[in-house]
Each structure stands twice: as structure tokens, then as C-alpha cells.
C-alpha positions in Angstrom: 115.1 94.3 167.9 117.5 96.7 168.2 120.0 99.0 165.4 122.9 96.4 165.9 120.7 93.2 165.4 118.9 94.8 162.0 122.6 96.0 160.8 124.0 92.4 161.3 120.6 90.7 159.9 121.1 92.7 156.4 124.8 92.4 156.1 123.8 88.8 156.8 121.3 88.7 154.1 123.7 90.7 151.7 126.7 88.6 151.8 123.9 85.5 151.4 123.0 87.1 148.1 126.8 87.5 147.1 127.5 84.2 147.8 123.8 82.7 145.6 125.0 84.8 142.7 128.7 84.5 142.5 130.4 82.0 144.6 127.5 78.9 144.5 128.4 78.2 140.8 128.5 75.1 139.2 130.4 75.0 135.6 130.4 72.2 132.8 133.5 72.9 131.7 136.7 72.4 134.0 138.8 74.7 132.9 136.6 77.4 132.7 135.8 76.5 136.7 140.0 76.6 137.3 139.5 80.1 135.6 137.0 81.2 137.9 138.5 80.0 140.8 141.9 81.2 140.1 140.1 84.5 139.7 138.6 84.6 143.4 141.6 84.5 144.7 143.0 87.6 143.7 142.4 91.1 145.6 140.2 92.6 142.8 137.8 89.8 143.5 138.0 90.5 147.5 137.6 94.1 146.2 134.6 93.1 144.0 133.4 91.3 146.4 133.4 93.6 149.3 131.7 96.5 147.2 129.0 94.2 145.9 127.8 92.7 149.4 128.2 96.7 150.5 125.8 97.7 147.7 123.4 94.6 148.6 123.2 95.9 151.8 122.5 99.5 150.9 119.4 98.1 148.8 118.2 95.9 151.2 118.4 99.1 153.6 116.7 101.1 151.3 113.3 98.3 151.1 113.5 98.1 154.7 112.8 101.5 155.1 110.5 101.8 152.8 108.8 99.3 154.2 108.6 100.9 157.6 107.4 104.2 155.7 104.8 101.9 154.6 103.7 100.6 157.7 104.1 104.6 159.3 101.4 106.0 156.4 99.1 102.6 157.4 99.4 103.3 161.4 98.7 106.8 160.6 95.4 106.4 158.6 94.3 103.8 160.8 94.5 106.5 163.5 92.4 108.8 161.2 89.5 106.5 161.0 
């Protein structure tokens, strides 16, 4: 594991969870799917959508690192005992 391979596997995992909240959805009504779609193809939704998978991947930085802070303080009291 190296720093490119984790940056790819969270910006990976971010545009995933764009993509399960905002593009994988099924509506009822047709014209309120022609609404949506006709809405993802304009630059404020390439805007919207670039900002959102960028703040997925700064929260998904932010557990991974707290994770490894986690596993630090457990390495480190195992070593006390």
C-alpha cells in the first residue's frame, strides 16, 4: 500500500457514494425523471458534483485517519504491557 493507491482507493469510494446517492435514482413519475436528467446535464450539476465527491473524500480521509490514530494508541499500549 502506498500514498497513490490509498488516494485513488478513497476518490474511488467517494465518487461510489456520489453516484448511490445522486445519480442511481429511480423516479415514478416521468417527467419529474426528464427534470432530473435535464438537470445533470448542466455545469452547476458537474460543479455540484465535483465538490460533493471532493467533500466525500475529505470525510472518508478524515475516518481513515482516525482509524490509524486508533490503531497507533492500541500498538502503543500493547507495547506498555
Amino acid at each position: 500500500m502506498n500514498k497513490e493507491w490509498l488516494e485513488e482507493s478513497i476518490n474511488g469510494e467517494a465518487q461510489i457514494n456520489f453516484e448511490s446517492k445522486f445519480e442511481d435514482i429511480s423516479f415514478d413519475n416521468e417527467q419529474t425523471r426528464q427534470a432530473y436528467q435535464a438537470l445533470q446535464r448542466t455545469d452547476e450539476w458537474e460543479d455540484f458534483k465535483k465538490l460533493m465527491i471532493e467533500d466525500y473524500a475529505k470525510n472518508i480521509t478524515q475516518n481513515v485517519l482516525h482509524k490509524i490514530e486508533g490503531l497507533k494508541d492500541i500498538v502503543r499500549e500493547a507495547g506498555e504491557e
